[in-house]
N, C-alpha and C positions, 0 to 999 in steps of 0.2 A: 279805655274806660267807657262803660254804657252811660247814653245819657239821660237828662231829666226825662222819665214818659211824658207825653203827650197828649197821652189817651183818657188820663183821667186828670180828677179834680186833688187829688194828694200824689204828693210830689214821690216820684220811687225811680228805682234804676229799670228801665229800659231794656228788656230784651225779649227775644222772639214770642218765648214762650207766656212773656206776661200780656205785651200788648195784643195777642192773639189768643190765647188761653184765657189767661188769669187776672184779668185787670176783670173791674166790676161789669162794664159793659159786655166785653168778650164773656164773658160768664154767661151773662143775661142772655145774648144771644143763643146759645150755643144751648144753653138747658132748652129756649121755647124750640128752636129745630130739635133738639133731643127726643123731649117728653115728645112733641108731636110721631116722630116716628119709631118710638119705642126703644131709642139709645139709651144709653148709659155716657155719661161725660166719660173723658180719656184724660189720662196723667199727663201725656205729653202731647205736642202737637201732630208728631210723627203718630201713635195711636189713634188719636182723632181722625183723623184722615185713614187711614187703615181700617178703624170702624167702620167709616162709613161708606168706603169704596166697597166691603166682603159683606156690608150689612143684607142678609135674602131679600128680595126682589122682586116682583115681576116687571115684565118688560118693558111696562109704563114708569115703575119710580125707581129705578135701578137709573136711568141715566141723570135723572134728581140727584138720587143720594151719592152719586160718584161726581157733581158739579160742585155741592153743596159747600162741601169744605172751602173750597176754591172761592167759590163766590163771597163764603164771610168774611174771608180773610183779605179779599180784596176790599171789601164795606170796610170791614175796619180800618184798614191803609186808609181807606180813603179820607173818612172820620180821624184819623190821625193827625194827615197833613190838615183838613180844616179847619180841625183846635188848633194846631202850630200857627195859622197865619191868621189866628183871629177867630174863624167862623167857629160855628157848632154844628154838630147833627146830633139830632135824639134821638136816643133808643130806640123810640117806634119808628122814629123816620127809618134808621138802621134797619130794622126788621122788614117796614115795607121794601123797601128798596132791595133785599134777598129774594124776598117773598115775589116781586116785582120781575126779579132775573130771571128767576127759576123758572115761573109761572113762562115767559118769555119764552124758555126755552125747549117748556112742553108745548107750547101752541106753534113753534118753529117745526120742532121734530116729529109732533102729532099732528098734523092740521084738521084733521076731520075730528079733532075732537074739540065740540064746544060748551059753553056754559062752566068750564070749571071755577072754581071756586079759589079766590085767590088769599085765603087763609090757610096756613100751615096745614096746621091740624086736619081741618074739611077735604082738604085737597089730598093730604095722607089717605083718608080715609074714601075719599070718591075713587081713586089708584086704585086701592087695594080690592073694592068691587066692581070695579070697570071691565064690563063684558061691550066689546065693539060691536057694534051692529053690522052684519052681514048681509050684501047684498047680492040677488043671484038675479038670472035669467035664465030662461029655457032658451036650449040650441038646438033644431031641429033639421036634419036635412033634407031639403027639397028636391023632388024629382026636377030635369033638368026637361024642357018644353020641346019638341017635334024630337028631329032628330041628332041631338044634341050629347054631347060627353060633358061632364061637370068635375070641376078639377075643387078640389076643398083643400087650401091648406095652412098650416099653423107655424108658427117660427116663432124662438124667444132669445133672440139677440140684441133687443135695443138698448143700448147703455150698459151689455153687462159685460161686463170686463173678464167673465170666466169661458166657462164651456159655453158654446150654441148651438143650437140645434134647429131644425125643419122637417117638415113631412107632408106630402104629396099625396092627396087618394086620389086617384080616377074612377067616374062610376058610368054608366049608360043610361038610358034613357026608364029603363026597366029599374033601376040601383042596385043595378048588380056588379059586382067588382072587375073591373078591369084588371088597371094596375095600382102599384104605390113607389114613394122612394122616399129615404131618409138622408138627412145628411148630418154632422156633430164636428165640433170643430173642439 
């Protein structure tokens, strides 16, 4: 048998779907993530979560909107167990504390991106026109001094756990081509 919820202030039976869905709080929540990124509430817990994992994307609020669920539903356990043994958490405190993870976990997985905005909605919408700034340099080859061979080469194996590869040019003193060699693992 389910027992008394927890989660709110009128007494009801207890289960997944309410104290995470449908209780007044879980509601509250769930619409301000919603509206902010253009959902639609879900019937069941299992669609919430399916919403918001297939919700389109770019590559900045896609790892957002696939944490998201996950993080509310841990906020609410958590506000759960704190009404059980006495405390509270408020709503807003609830919604900071998401807003707080998330935020967390874009500045963990973006690091060069700064100044975002740690309101829902703002931060939706700084995502969705966020163009990263690009930064170059010029590479030039230099003639190699008296009489001298100049060897230039490039490799991308550090840390990466797939294919690698390198490449070798030899040039003269003139820049004119010797030899080269490749290698690919």
């Amino acid at each position: 048998m389910p027992s008394r919820s927890w989660c709110c202030n009128r007494p009801t039976v207890e289960t997944m779907q309410y104290l995470f869905l449908k209780s007044q709080c879980a509601d509250k929540v769930w619409q301000y993530f919603s509206l902010g990124a253009g959902l639609t509430h879900g019937v069941s817990l299992q669609q919430v979560f399916q919403r918001w994992w297939k919700h389109p994307a770019n590559v900045y609020l896609k790892p957002l909107y696939q944490a998201l669920p996950c993080v509310v539903v841990w906020e609410l356990w958590k506000r759960r167990k704190k009404r059980r043994y006495g405390g509270n958490i408020s709503l807003n405190r609830l919604i900071s504390q998401v807003s707080a993870t998330l935020h967390n976990l874009l500045v963990y997985r973006f690091p060069k991106m700064k100044r975002l905005s740690s309101n829902w909605p703002e931060l939706v919408s700084e995502l969705e026109s966020y163009i990263p700034r690009l930064h170059y340099r010029r590479v030039c080859w230099e003639f190699p001094s008296g009489q001298w061979i100049q060897c230039k080469t490039d490799g991308a194996s550090r840390g990466n756990p797939g294919k690698r590869g390198a490449a070798v040019v030899f040039r003269d003193v003139a820049g004119d081509f010797l030899c080269a060699a490749t290698r690919s693992n």
